[in-house]
C-alpha positions in Angstrom: 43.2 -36.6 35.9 44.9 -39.5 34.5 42.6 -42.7 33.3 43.7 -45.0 36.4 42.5 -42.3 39.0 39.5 -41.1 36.5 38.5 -45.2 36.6 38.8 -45.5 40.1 36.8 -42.0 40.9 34.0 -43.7 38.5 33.5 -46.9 40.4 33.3 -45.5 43.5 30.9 -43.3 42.9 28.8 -45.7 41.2 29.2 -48.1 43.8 28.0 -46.0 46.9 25.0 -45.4 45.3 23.6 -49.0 45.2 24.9 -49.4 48.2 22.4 -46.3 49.6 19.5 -48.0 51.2 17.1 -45.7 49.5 18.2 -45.7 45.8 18.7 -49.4 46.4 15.0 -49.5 47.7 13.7 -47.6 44.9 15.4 -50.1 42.3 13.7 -53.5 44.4 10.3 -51.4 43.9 11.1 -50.6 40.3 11.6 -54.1 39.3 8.3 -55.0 40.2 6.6 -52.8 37.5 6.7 -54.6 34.2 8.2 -52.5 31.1 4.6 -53.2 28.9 4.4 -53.3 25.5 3.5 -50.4 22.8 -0.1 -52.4 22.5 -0.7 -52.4 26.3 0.3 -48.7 26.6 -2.0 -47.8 24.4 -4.8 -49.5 26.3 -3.9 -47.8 29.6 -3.6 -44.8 28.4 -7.1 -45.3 26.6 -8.6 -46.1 30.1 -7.1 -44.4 32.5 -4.9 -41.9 30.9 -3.6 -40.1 34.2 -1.8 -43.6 34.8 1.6 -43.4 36.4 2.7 -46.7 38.1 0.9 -50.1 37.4 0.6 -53.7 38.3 -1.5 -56.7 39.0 -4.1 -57.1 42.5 -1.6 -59.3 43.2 1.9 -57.4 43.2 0.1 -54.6 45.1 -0.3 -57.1 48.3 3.8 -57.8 48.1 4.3 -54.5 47.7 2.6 -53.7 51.2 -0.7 -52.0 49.5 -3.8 -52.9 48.7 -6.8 -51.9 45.6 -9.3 -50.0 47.3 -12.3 -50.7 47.4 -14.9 -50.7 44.1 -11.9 -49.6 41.7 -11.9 -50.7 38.4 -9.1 -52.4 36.9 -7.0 -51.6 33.5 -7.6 -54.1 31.0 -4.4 -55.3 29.3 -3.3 -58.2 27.1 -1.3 -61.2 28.8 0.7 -63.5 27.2 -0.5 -67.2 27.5 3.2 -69.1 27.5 2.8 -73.5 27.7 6.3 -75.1 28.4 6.7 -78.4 26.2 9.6 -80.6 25.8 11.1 -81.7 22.4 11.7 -84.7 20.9 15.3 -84.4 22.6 13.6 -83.9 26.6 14.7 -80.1 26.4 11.9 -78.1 27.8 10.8 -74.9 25.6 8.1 -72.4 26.4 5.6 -71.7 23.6 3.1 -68.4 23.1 0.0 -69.7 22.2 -2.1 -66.4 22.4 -3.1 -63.5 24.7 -5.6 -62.8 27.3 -7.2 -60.2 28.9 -6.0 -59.5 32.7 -6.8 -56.1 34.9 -3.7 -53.9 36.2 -4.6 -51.1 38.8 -2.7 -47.5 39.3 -1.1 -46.6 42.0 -3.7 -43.8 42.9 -6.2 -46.7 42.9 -4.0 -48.3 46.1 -3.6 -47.7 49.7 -1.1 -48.7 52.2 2.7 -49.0 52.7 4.7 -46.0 50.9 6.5 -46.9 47.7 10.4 -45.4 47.9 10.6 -42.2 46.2 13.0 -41.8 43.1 16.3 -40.5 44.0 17.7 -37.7 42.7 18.5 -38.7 38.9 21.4 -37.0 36.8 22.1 -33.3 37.2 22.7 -31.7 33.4 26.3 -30.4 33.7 25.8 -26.3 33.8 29.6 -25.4 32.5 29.9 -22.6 29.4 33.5 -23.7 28.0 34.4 -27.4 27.1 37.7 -26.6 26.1 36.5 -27.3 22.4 35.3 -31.1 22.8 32.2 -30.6 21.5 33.1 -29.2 17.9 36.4 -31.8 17.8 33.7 -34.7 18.3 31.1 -33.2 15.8 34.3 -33.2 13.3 35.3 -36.9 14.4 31.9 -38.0 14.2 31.3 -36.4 10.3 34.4 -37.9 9.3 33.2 -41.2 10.0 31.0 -40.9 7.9 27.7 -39.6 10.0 25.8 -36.8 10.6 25.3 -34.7 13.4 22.4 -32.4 14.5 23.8 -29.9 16.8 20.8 -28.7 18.2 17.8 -30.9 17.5 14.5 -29.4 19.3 12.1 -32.4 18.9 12.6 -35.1 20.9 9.8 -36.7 22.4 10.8 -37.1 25.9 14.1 -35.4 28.2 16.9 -37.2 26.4 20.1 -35.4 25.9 20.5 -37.1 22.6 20.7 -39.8 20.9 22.5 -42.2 18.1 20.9 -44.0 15.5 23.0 -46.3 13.4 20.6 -47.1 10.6 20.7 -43.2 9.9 24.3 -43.2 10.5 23.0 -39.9 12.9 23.7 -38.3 16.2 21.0 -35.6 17.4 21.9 -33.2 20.5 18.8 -31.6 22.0 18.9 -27.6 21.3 20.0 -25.7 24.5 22.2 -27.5 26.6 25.3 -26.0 28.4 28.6 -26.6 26.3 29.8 -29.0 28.8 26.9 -31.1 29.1 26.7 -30.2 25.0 30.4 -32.2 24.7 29.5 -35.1 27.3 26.1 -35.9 25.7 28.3 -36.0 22.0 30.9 -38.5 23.3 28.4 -40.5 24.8 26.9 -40.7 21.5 30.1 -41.3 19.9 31.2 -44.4 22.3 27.7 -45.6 21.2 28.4 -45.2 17.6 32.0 -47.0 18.2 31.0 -49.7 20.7 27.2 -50.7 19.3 26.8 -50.7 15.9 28.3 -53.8 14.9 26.5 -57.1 14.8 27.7 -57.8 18.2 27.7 -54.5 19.8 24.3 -54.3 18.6 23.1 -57.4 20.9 23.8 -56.2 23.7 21.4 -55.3 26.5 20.5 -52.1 26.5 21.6 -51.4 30.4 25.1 -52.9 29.1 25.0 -50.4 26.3 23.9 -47.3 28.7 26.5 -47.9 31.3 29.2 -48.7 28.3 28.8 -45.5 27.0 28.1 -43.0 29.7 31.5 -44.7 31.5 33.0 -43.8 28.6 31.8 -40.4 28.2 32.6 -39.6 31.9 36.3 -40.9 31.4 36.4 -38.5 28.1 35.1 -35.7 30.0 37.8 -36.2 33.2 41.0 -36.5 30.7 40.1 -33.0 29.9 39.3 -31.4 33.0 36.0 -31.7 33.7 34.1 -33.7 36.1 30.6 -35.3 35.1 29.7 -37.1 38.8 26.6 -35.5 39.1 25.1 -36.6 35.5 27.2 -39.8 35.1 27.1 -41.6 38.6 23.5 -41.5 39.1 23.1 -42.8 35.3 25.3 -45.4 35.5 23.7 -47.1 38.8 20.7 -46.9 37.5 21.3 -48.9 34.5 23.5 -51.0 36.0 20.8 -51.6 39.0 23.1 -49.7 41.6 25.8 -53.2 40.8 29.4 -51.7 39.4 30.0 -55.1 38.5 28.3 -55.0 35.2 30.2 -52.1 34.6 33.9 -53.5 35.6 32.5 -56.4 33.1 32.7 -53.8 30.4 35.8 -52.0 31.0 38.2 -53.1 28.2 35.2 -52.1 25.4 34.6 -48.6 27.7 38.4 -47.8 27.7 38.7 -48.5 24.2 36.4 -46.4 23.4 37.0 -43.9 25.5 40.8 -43.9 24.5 39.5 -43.8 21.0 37.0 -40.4 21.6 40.1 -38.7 23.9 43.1 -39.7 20.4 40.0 -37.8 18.1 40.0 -34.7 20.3 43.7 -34.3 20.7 44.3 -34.5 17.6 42.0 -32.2 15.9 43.0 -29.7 19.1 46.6 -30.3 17.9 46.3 -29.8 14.3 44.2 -26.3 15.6 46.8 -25.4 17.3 49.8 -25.8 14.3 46.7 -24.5 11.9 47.0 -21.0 14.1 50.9 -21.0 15.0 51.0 -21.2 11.0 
């Protein structure tokens, strides 16, 4: 599949899942739960440990539910922001402390359904990747980093991961050797696109969609088709809107382009390596 068609293949699928009335539900609901801080996990956790979803008395009501009766609530710290104007007029906003506020879980609610998650990404399940994976690890070492093939640690379900201040890419143990070679030259776009001053700024649901686009377009110039990891992953980052993806395609071409020269190459210089 050439990259036009590969491009094309991408957006749409992206873009007809935001437009799906229940994934696009599930992200309006999902916005309303605030992403709290290491502090105020902790203190949840200390409390009421089976916590899944929370929020305030008051977000419950616009979400259609309501606390029940004689539940306690989670104790959490609140920032106390005071807007001010400088000498200049501009108006600033100013911490000046924290207080404690009460959050409720979702099994201490009744009332209107909350939209269950869509189904997220599928891990690929293919046994031959055409020799991606071990062109990428090579591309990736001689840029200086290094790789762990098959970390078995991670905390959470990540595929792997990139960490620039280790100059290190980690690939969880076990995965099929197509998911295995999508999940380095995601990786790779992020080690290409994000470690710069600038790259590095950027949000991280620009970052996500940059370099699982790029991955997907990696994967399709060699035959194989990610939709069923990549689409859902990119509309969720990119809240079900393609346009903040089209806003990064120059960077995720460039890097894709980039990952696609490494692996043709090195399958090249295999090749004359053998013939020899």
């Amino acid at each position: 599949m050439d990259r036009k068609d590969a491009l094309e293949l991408l957006k749409t699928g992206v873009r007809s899942l935001g437009q799906d009335g229940a994934f696009q539900a599930y992200l309006e609901v999902s916005a309303r739960f605030h992403s709290y801080s290491l502090r105020n996990r902790l203190m949840i956790a200390l409390q009421r440990p089976e916590a899944t979803r929370v929020a305030g008395f008051n977000a419950w009501k616009d979400l259609g539910r309501f606390v029940k009766k004689g539940e306690k609530g989670i104790a959490i710290w609140a920032p106390m922001i005071f807007s001010k104007k400088d000498e200049a007029g501009k108006k600033t906003d100013e911490l000046r402390g924290f207080r404690i506020v009460h959050v409720f879980d979702v099994a201490q609610t009744d009332g209107r359904a909350l939209p269950e998650a869509p189904a997220g990404p599928q891990r690929l399940t293919g046994q031959d990747d055409g020799g991606i994976f071990p062109s990428l690890v090579d591309f990736a070492q001689h840029g200086g980093l290094t790789v762990q093939e098959a970390f078995a640690s991670f905390p959470d379900e990540r595929n792997g991961d990139y960490t620039p201040s280790e100059k290190q890419i980690r690939i969880r143990a076990g995965l099929a050797q197509v998911q295995r070679a999508k999940t380095m030259a995601h990786e790779c776009a992020h080690w290409i696109l994000h470690t710069d001053e600038k790259g590095s700024m950027l949000a991280r649901e620009v970052k996500e969609t940059e370099a699982e686009a790029a991955a997907f377009l990696v994967l399709a110039r060699f035959g194989f088709r990610s939709d069923d990891y990549s689409f859902p992953y990119i509309a969720a980052w990119a809240g079900g809107d393609v346009t903040l993806m089209e806003a990064s395609l120059s960077r995720i071409q460039k890097a894709a382009d980039e990952i696609i020269h490494a692996v043709e190459s090195r399958k090249e210089e295999g090749a004359v390596a053998i013939a020899a």
